[in-house]
Legacy VTK file of the C-alpha trace (Angstrom):
# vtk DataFile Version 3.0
C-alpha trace
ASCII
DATASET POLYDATA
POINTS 95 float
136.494 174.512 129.593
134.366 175.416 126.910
133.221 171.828 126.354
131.754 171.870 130.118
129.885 175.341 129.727
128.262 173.990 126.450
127.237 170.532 128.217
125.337 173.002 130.854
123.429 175.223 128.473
122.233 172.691 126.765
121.620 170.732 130.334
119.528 173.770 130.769
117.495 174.057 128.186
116.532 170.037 128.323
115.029 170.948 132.133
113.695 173.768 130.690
111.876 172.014 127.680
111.057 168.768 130.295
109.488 171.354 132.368
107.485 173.377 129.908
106.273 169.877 128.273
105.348 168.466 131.877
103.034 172.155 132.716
101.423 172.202 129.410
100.281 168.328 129.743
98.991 168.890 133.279
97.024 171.720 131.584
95.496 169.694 129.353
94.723 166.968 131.660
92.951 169.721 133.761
91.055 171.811 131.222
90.924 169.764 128.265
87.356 168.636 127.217
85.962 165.245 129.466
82.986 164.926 128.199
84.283 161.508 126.299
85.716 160.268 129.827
82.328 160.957 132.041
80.644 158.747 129.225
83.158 156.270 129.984
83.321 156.711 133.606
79.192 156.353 133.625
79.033 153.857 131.737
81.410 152.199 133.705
79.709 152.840 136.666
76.000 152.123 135.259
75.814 149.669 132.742
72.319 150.047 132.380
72.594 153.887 132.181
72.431 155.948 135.734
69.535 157.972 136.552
69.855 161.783 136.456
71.900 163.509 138.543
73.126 160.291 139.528
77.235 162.016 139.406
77.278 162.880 143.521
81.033 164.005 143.200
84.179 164.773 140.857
87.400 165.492 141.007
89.866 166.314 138.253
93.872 166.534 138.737
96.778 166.587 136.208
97.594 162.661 136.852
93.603 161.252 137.143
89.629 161.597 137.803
87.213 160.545 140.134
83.697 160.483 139.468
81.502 159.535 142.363
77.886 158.016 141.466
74.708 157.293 143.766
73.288 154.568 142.709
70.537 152.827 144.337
73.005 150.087 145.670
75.393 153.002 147.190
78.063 154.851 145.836
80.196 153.874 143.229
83.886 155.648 142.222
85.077 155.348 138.898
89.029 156.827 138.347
89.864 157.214 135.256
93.589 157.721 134.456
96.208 158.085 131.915
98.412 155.154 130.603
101.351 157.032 130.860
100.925 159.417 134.326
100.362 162.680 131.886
100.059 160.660 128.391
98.742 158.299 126.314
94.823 157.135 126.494
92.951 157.116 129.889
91.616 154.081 131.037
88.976 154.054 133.708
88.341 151.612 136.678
86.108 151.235 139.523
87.523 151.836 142.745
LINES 1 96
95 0 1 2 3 4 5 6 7 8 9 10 11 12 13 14 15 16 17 18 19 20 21 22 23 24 25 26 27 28 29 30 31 32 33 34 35 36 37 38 39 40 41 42 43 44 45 46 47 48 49 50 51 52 53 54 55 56 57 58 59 60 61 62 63 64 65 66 67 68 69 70 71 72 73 74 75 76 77 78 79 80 81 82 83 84 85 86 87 88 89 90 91 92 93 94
């Protein structure tokens, strides 16, 4: 009986730790600095550099994000995401 109560704390505490782990990398997905990624992302985008205020549109989630560019030839998306949905090193392609 005691065995099963012990296999349940500590059942517990590995959903809470999962759970605290998962919120604070979504919070640093969110808030963390980008300016690294949007050099990517233009670059990406504009391989012969954009113009100013060429960056028509962004969007930033825990998981990804999208950078919209207006370029002469239209609009191009870039997503950038993680390798491992909230870890690991983004890698960014056009969409």
């Amino acid at each position: 009986m005691i065995h099963m109560r012990q296999m349940r704390v500590a059942l517990r505490l590995l959903v809470v730790v999962f759970a605290v782990v998962f919120v604070g990398a979504a919070f640093v997905n969110v808030f963390d600095d980008d300016a690294p990624l949007r050099k990517d992302a233009e670059a990406l985008a504009c391989p012969k550099g954009c113009p100013k205020a060429a960056s028509i549109s962004y969007e930033r989630t825990p998981f990804a994000e999208t950078v919209s560019y207006e370029v002469p030839e239209g609009t191009i998306k870039v997503r950038c995401a993680r390798a491992a949905i909230l870890f690991g090193p983004y890698s960014c392609v056009k969409e």
